[in-house]
PLY file of the C-alpha trace (Angstrom):
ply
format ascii 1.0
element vertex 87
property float x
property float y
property float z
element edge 86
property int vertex1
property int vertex2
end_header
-18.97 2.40 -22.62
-18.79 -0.05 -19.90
-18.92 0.65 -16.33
-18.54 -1.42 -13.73
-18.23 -4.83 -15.09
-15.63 -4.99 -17.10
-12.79 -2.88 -15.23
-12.84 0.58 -17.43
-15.35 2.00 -15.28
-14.52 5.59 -12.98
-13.93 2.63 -10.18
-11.19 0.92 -11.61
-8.42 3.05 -10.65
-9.17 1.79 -7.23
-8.12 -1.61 -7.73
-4.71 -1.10 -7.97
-3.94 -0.56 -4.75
-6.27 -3.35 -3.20
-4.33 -5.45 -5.79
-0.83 -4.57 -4.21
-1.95 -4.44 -0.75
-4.09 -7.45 -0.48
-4.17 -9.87 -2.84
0.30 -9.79 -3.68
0.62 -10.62 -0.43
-2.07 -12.71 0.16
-0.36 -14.89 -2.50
3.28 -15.08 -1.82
2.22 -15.43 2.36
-0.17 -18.14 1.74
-0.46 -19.34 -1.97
3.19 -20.00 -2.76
4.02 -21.69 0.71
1.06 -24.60 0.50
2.31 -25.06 -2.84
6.01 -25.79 -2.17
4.70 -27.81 0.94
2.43 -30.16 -1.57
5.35 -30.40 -3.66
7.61 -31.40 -0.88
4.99 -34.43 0.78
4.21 -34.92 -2.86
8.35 -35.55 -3.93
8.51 -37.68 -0.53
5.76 -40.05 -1.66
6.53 -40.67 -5.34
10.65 -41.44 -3.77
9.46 -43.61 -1.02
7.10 -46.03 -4.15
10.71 -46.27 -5.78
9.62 -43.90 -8.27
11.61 -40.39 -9.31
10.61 -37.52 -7.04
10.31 -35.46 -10.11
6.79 -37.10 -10.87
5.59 -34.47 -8.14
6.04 -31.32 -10.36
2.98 -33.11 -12.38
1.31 -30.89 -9.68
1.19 -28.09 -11.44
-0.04 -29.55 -15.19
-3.59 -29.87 -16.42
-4.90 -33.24 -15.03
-1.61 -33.32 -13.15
-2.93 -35.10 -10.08
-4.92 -37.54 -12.42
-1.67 -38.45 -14.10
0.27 -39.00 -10.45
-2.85 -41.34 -9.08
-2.62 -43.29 -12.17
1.34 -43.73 -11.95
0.92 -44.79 -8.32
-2.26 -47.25 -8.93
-0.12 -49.00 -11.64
3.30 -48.85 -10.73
5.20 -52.14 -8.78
6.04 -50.68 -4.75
8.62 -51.44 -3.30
6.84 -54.05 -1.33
5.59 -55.76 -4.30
9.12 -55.73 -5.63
10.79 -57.67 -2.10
7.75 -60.35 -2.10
8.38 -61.03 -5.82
12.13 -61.49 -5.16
11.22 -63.71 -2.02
9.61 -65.98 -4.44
0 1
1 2
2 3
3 4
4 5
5 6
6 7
7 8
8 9
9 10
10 11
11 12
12 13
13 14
14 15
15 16
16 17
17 18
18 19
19 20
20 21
21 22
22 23
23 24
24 25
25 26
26 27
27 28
28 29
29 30
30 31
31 32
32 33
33 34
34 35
35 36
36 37
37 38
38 39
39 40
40 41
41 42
42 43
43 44
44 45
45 46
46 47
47 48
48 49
49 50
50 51
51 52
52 53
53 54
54 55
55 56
56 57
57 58
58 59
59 60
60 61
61 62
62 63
63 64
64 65
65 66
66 67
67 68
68 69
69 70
70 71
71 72
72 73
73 74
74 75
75 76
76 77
77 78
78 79
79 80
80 81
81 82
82 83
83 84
84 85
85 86
């Protein structure tokens, strides 16, 4: 049998409440907020480069926030797009 260290243990019928008093909360209080912020400043960024703000849900992929830097390294800005009209 295995006690202790892999939850079947006499112990583990205490975790349920610690898990719906403490860490439930602790998630949709804190977690879920500074996520939907990110995704907000992150939507505001990619719209204000002239890019969709739809390129900030790459947040939440594998390598998401690898992918987004490399959009915004390589893309044309806005400002690159007015000098190259000027011209």
């Amino acid at each position: 049998m295995c006690y202790g260290v892999c939850g079947m243990g006499p112990g583990s019928a205490a975790a349920a409440p610690f898990m719906v008093f403490f860490i439930i909360p602790l998630i949709l209080g804190f977690v879920v907020p500074i996520c939907l912020l990110k995704l907000f400043l992150w939507w505001r960024v990619f719209s204000k480069t002239g890019n969709s703000g739809a390129f900030a849900l790459l947040l939440f992929a594998p390598f998401g926030t690898l992918i987004m830097l490399c959009i915004l390294a390589f893309s044309t800005w806005p400002t690159e797009k007015k000098t190259e009209q000027q011209t």
